[in-house]
C-alpha positions, 0 to 999 in steps of 0.5 A: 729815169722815169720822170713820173717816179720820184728823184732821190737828192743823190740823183739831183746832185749828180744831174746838177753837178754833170750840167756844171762840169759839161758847159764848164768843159765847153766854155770855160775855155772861150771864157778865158781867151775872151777875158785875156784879150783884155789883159794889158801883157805882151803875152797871150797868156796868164798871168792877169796884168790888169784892164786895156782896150789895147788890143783892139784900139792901141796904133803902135808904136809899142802895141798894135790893136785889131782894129789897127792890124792890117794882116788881121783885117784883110784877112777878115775880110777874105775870110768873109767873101769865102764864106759869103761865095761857098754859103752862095753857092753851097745853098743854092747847090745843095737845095738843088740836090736835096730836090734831085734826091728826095723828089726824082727817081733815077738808076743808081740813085744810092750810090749817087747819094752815097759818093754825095755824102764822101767829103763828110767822112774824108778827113779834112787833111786828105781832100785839101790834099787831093783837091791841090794835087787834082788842080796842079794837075789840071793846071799842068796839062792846060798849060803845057797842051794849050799853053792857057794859064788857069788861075783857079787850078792855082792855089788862089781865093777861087780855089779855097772857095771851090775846095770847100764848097766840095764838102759843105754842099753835102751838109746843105743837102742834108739838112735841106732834105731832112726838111723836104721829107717832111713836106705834104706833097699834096699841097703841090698837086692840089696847086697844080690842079687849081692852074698854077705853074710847076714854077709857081708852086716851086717858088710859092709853096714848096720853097717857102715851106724849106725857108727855115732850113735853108736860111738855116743851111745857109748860116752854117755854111757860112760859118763852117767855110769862115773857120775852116782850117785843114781844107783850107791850109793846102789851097790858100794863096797869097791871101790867107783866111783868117784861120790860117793867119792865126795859125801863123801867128800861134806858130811865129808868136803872137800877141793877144791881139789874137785872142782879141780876133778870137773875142770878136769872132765868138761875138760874131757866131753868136750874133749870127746863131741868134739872127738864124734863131729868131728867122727860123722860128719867125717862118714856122 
């Protein structure tokens, strides 16, 4: 609709109404996980039995609360060293890339970016899959030629870690190189012109302009690899990531302790959304 023109009340009505029905589709469904971590039942689920903090604070016997829960918290913090190791390496990976791809010219360069940009449309399901089979592999044929153990070609925090990197590096390129498009390549000439090294205007010029997309890359990264599921469901070893351990405990039976975990967890996300908010328009 052209806005210049004036809006009928059956237009406003409806806009208001779509609006309404949109963000209740999308939140209305955390709003209730988040209301029933604190509804004092055994169950995850309505209906409301009143008020508690037993799901975060209660030490048993009879209730176990997240801060209390040992199976939750090392899974937590797996879950976080995951995401800080894949949104390392990732970030620094992917920032590289976007500079081989948008910067230099080299046979085959499409269909390079091509395969770079596979892991975004495999399903998740099919390249956790592909990846345990790739390693069992390597593993068995190390093992059996050189009689050498690697753990890494093991389901193991390495191997979760190597698996997701494998598709989040793409997301990192892609949003590294959308902004790196945008970037005056005169600015790099005329600094050369005036003495300063290929490093210097590197450092100086050309990765503070990226700043914001990489920061922001980076905080998406960490968030993709900390709820990651599907990928992660055939690497895991003997320490879950917190996806998986609430996936085992949906699938045993829970107590609301998990959507106590689910509370904090979009407390989290949104906290972290914020901060890379506030730093990205701070660099612009």
């Amino acid at each position: 609709m052209i806005r210049s023109l004036p809006r009928s009340k059956a237009y406003d009505w409806s806009f208001r109404c779509f609006i309404l029905l949109y963000f209740a589709f999308l939140f209305a469904p955390l709003l209730v996980t988040c209301v029933l971590a604190f509804n004092d039942s055994n169950f995850p689920s309505l209906p409301w039995q009143g008020f508690t903090l037993d799901w975060f604070l209660a030490s048993g016997p009879d209730r176990i609360g997240l801060f209390h829960d040992d199976q939750n918290l090392r899974a937590i913090v797996t879950s976080f060293k995951t995401a800080l190791c894949v949104s390392i390496l990732s970030t620094v990976v992917g920032t590289c890339a976007s500079f081989l791809f948008e910067k230099e010219e080299f046979r085959f360069k499409g269909v390079l970016y091509f395969l770079m940009l596979a892991p975004l449309v495999i399903p998740g399901v099919i390249l956790g899959i592909s990846q345990l089979l790739a390693a069992n592999t390597a593993g068995a044929f190390f093992d059996e030629t050189f009689g050498i153990d690697i753990e890494v070609f093991r389901p193991s925090f390495w191997l979760v870690v190597l698996g997701q990197f494998s598709f989040i590096t793409t997301f990192v390129t892609l949003v590294v190189s959308a902004r790196l498009r945008k970037f005056d390549h005169s600015l790099e000439e005329a600094a050369l012109n005036l003495g300063a090294t290929p490093l210097g205007v590197i450092w100086h010029i050309t990765l503070k302009f990226l700043r914001p997309a990489i920061v922001g890359a980076g905080a998406v990264a960490f968030l993709m690899s900390f709820e990651n599921f599907n990928t992660t469901l055939f690497l895991v070893g003997s320490e879950p990531t917190l996806p998986i351990n609430l996936y085992l405990q949906v699938r045993d039976g829970s107590t609301p302790v998990i959507n106590a975990v689910s509370l904090m967890l979009i407390v989290g996300t949104s906290l972290l959304a914020l901060v890379n908010v506030y730093f990205t328009k701070k660099a612009d």
